[in-house]
C-alpha positions as CSV (number, residue, x, y, z in Angstrom):
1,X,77.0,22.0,-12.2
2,X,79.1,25.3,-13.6
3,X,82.4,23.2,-12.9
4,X,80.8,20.2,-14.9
5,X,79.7,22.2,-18.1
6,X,83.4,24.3,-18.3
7,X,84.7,21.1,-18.5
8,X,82.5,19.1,-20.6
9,X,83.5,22.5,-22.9
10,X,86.9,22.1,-22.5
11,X,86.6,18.5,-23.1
12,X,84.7,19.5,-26.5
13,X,87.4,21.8,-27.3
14,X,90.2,19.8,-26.9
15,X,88.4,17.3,-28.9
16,X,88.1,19.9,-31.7
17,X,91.8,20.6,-31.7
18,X,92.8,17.1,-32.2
19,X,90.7,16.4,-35.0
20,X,91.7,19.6,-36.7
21,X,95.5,18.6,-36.5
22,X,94.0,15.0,-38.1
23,X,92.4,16.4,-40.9
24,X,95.1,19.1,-41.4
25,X,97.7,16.3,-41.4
26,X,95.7,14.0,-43.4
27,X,96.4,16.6,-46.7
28,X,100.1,15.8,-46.4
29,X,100.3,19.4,-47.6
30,X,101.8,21.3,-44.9
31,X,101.3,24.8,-43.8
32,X,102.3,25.7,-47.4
33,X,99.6,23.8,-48.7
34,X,97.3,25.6,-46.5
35,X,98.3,28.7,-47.5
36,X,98.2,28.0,-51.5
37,X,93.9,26.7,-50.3
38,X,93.3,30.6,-50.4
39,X,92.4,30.8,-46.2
40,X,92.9,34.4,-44.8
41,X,91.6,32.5,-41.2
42,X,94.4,29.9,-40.3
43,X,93.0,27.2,-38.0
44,X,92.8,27.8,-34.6
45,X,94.9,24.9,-33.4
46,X,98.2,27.1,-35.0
47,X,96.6,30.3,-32.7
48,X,99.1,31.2,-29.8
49,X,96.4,33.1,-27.2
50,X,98.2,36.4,-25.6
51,X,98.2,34.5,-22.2
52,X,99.7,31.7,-23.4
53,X,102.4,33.2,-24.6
54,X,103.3,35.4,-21.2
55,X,102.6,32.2,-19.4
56,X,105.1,30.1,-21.3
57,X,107.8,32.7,-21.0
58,X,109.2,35.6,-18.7
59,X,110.8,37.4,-21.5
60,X,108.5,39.6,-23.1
61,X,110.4,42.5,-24.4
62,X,113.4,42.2,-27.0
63,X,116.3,44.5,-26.7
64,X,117.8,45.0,-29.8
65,X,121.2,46.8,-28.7
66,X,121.9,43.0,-27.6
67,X,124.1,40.8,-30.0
68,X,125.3,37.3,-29.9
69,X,128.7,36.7,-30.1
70,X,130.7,36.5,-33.7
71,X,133.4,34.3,-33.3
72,X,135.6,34.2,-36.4
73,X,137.6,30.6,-36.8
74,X,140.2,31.7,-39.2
75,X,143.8,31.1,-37.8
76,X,142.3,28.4,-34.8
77,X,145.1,26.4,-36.4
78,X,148.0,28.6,-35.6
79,X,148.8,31.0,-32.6
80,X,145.1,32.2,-32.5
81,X,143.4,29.5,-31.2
82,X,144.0,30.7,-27.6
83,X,141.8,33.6,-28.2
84,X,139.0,31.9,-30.4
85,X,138.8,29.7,-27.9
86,X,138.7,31.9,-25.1
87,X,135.9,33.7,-27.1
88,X,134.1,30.3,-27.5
89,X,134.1,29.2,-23.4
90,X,132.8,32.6,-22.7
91,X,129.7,32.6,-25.3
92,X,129.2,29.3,-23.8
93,X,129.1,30.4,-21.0
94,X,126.7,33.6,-21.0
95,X,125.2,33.0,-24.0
96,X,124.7,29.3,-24.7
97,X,124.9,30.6,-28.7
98,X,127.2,32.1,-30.9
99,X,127.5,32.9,-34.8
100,X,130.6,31.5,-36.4
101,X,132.6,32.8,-39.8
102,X,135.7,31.6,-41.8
103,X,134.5,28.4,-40.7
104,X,135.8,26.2,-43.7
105,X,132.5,25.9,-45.2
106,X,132.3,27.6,-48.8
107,X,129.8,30.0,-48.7
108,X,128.7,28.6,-52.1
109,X,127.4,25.3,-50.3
110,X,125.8,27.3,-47.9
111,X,123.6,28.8,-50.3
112,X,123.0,25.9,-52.4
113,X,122.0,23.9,-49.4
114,X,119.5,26.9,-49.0
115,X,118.2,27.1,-52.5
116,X,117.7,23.1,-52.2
117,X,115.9,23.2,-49.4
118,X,113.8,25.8,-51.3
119,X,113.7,23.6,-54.3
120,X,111.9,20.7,-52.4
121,X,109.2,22.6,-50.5
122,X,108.2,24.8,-53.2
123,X,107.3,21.5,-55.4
124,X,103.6,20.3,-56.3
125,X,102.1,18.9,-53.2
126,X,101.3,15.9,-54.9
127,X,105.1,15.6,-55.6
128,X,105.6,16.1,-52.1
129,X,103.5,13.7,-50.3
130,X,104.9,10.9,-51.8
131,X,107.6,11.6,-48.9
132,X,105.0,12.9,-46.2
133,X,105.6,10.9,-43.4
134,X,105.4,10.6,-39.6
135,X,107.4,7.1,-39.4
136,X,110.4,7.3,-37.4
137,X,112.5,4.4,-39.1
138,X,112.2,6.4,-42.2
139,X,115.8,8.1,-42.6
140,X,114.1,10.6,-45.4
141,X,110.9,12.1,-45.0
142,X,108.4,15.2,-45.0
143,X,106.2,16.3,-42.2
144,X,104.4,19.5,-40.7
145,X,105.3,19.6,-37.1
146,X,107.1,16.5,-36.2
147,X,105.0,16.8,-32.2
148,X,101.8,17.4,-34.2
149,X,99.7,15.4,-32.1
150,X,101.6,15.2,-28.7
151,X,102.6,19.4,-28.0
152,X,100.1,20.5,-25.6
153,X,100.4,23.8,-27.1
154,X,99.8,25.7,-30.7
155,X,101.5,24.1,-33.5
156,X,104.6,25.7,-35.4
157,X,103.8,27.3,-38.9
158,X,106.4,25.1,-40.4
159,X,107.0,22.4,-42.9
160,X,109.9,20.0,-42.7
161,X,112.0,17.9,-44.7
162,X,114.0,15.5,-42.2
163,X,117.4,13.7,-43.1
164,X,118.3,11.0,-40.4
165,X,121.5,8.8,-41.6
166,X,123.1,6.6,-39.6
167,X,126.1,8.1,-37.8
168,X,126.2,11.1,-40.7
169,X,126.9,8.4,-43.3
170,X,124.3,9.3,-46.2
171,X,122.7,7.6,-48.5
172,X,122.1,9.4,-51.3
173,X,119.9,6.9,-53.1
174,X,117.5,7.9,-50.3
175,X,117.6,11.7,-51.1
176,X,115.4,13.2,-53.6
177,X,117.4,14.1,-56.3
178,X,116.5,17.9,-56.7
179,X,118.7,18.3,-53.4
180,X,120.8,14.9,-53.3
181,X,124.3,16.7,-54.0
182,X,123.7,19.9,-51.8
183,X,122.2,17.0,-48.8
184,X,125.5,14.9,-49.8
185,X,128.1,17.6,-49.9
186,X,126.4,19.6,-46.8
187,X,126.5,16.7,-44.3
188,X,129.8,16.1,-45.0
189,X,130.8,20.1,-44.2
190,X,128.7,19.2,-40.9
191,X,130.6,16.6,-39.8
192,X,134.2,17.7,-40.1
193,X,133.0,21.0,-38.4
194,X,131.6,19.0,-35.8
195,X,134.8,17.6,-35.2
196,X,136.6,21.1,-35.1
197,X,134.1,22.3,-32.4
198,X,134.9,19.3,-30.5
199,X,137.7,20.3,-29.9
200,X,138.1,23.8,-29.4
201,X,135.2,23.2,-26.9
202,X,136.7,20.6,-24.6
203,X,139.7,22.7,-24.7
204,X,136.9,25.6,-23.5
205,X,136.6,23.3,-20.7
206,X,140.0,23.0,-20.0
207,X,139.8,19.7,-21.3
208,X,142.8,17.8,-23.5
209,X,141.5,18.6,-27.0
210,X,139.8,15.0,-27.6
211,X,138.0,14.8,-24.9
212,X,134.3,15.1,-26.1
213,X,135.3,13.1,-29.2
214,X,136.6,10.2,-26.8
215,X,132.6,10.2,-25.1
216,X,131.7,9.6,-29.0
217,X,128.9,12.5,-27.4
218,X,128.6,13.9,-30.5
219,X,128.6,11.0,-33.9
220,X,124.9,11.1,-34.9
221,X,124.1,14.2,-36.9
222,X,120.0,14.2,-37.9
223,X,119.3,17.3,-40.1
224,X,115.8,19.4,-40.2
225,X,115.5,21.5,-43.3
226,X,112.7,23.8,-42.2
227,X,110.4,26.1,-44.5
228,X,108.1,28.4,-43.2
229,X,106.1,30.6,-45.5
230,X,104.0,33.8,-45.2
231,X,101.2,33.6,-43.0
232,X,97.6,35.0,-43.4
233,X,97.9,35.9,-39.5
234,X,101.6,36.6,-38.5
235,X,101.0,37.9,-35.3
236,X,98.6,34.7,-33.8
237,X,101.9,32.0,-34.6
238,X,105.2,31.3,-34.1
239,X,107.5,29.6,-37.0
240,X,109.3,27.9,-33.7
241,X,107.9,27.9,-30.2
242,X,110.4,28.8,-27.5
243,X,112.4,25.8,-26.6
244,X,116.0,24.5,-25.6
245,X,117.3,21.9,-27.9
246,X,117.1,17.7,-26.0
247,X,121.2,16.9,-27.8
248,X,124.9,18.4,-27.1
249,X,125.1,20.6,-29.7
250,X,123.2,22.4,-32.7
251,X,124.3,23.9,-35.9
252,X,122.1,26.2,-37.6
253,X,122.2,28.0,-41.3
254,X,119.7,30.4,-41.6
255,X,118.9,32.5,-45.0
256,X,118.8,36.5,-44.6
257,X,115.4,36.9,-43.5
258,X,116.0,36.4,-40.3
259,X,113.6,35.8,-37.4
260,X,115.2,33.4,-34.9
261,X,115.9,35.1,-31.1
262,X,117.5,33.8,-28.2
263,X,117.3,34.7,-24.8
264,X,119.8,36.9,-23.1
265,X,119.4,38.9,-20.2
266,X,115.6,37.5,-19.6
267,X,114.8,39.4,-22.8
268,X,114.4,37.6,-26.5
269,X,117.5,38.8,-28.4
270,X,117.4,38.9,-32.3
271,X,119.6,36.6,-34.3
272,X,120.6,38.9,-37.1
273,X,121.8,37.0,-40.0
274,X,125.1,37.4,-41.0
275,X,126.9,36.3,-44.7
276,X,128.3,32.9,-44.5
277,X,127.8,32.7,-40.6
278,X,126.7,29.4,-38.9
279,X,124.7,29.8,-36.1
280,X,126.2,27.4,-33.3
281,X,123.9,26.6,-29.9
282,X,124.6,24.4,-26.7
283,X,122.1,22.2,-26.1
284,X,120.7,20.4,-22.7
285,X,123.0,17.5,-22.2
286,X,126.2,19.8,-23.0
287,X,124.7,22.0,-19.8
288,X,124.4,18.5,-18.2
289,X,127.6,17.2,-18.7
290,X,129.2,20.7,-17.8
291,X,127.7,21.1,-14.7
292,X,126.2,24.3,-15.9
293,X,129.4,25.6,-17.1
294,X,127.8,26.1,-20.6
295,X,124.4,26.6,-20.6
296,X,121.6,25.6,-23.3
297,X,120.3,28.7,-24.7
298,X,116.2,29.2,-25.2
299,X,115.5,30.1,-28.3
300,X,112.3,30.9,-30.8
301,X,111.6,31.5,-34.6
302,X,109.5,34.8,-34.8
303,X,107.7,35.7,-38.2
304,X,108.8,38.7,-40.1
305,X,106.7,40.7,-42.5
306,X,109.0,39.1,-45.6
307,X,109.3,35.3,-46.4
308,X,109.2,33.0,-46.6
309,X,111.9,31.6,-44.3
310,X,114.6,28.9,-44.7
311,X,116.8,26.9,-42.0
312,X,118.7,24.1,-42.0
313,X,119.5,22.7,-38.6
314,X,121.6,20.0,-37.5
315,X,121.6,18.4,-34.3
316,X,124.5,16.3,-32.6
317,X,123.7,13.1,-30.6
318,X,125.7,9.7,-29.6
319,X,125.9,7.3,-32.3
320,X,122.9,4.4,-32.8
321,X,124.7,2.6,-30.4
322,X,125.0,4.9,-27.2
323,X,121.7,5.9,-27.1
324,X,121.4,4.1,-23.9
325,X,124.9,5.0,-22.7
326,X,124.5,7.2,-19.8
327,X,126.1,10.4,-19.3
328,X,126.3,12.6,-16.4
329,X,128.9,15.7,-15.4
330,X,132.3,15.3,-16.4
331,X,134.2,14.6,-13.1
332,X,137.2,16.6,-14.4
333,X,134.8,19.7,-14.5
334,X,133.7,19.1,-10.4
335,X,136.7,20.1,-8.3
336,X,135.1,20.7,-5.2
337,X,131.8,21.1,-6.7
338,X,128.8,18.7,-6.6
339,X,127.6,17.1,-9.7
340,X,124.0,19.3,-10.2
341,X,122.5,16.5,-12.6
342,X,122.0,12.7,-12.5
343,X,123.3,10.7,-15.3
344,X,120.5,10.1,-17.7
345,X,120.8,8.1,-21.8
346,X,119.2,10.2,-24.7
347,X,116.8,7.6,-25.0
348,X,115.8,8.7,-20.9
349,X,115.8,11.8,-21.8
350,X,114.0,12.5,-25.2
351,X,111.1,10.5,-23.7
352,X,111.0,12.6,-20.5
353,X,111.1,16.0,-23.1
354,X,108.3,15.0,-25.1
355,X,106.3,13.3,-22.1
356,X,107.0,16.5,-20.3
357,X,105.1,18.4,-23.1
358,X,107.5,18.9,-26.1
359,X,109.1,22.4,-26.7
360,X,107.2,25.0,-25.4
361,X,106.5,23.5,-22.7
362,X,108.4,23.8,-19.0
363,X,112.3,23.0,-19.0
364,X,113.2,19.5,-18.9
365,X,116.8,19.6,-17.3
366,X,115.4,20.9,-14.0
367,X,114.1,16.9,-13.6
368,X,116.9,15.7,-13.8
369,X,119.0,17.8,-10.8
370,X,119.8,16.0,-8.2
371,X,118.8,18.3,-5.4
């Protein structure tokens, strides 16, 4: 009879949670919106419980004498690019993350692509919603939590304005015009830095230089322009819960309130922010397709007592057209090593991450290991 009842209460519980997230979605307002209501109580459905957090992770302590890798790209051109991309393999390697300056980006688009991102979140909410969408053939839209409804765990205390063009070719039509030339000019930046990367990393691998260019890994470059603001309970959420990222590779601007941690070492590692630095992570299928020789770092975004908090974040993916192409370990990479993953599409395995319980929730590459 006990058993029955605790679950009967779960049951209720759960029940609860959902239709919270309903009638907090159903505003189209955000976490921002909820914070210009006036609550000092945020609802509980945002509420990471103390045991929830040790259970989802093993680090618990940060260690702030820890720092990610800089890696300065000036010269990669001349007879310095044997060292930067030494430096490169071996952050790859231990870290799965490193920051990156003198990367050909003007600092001045950086910040503008910032102050845009700004620009559109701190609108009118009824401005706003016009956009608010959870509809995934919509290349433009506005959403709190884009796994509202399917994370098994708390939600993020974020609000996000989502870009996804076809093969990085925008649209700018599409774009709300308060940010259409820092959205324009930015994805451009991405994709020719993509490009670089590409090929100082498959020569990280030992690789000829157009290697990862030839698996056409990396052509599809959706962009997440997150804003999280203060927060009536800072120390009960999580702007981001800890989670590797489901593509091969992730570029990240962040402005200088900083925040975002990594893991290093089984301990969560600050990101500091640095002037004009990109923030550059490996993500599951660059570990898969490496055989573990780079690893997809775990990372988190942690609320600090100033805000609120910007980041852009662009993810790299096969084009429209490979989504269904499989990839496994690059055979090059094996000598007389056994491949550790199956080959898997992105399609395979976005659906296993977010059946598997979305971020936050266990690792998803360990399913797909052969042994």
């Amino acid at each position: 009879m006990l058993y029955q009842l605790q679950r009967q209460i779960r049951t209720l519980a759960a029940h609860k949670s959902t239709m919270d997230r309903k009638e907090f979605d159903a505003t189209k307002a955000g976490v921002k919106g909820l914070l210009e209501s006036g609550i000092t109580k945020i609802p509980k459905f945002f509420i990471r419980p103390s045991l929830e957090t040790v259970a989802k992770s093993s680090c618990k302590f940060s260690d702030i004498s820890l720092r990610i890798p800089l890696i300065d790209l000036a010269g990669f051109e001349s007879s310095k690019r044997k060292d930067i991309i030494d430096e490169i393999c071996e952050a790859s390697e231990k870290w799965g993350v490193f920051q990156l300056i003198n990367h050909g980006i003007p600092i001045s688009v950086l910040d503008e692509m910032i102050a845009a991102t700004k620009r559109f979140h701190e609108q009118p909410n009824e401005v706003k919603k016009e956009l608010y969408s959870r509809d995934l053939e919509k290349s433009v839209k506005y959403y709190s939590n884009g796994d509202l409804f399917s994370r098994k765990g708390a939600a993020d205390w974020t609000d996000i304005l989502a870009f996804d063009f076809d093969d990085g070719i925008v649209d700018p039509a599409a774009v709300p015009q308060l940010c259409r030339d820092a959205v324009t000019e930015y994805v451009g930046h991405m994709v020719e830095l993509k490009n670089t990367l590409s090929e100082l990393l498959s020569e990280a691998l030992g690789l000829s230089s157009d290697y990862l260019a030839k698996m056409e890994c990396m052509e599809y470059p959706p962009i997440r322009c997150h804003y999280y603001p203060a927060c009536p309970e800072p120390n009960g959420v999580l702007g981001s819960v800890e989670h590797t990222d489901p593509d091969f590779m992730t570029i990240v601007l962040q402005d200088n309130v900083g925040g975002l941690q990594v893991v290093q070492q089984n301990m969560w590692v600050d990101v500091s922010p640095v002037p004009g630095a990109l923030i550059v992570n490996m993500g599951d299928f660059m570990q898969l397709i490496t055989n573990d020789k780079f690893i997809s770092v775990q990372h988190r975004v942690q609320f600090r007592q100033t805000g609120p908090r910007v980041s852009i974040v662009c993810f790299f993916y096969p084009s429209s057209t490979n989504l269904y192409k499989h990839f496994g370990p690059i055979e090059e990479l094996l000598f007389d090593q056994e491949p550790i993953y199956r080959e898997t599409s992105v399609m395979e395995y976005v659906d296993k991450y977010n059946s598997n319980g979305g971020p936050g929730s266990n690792p998803c590459l360990p399913l797909f290991k052969l042994v």
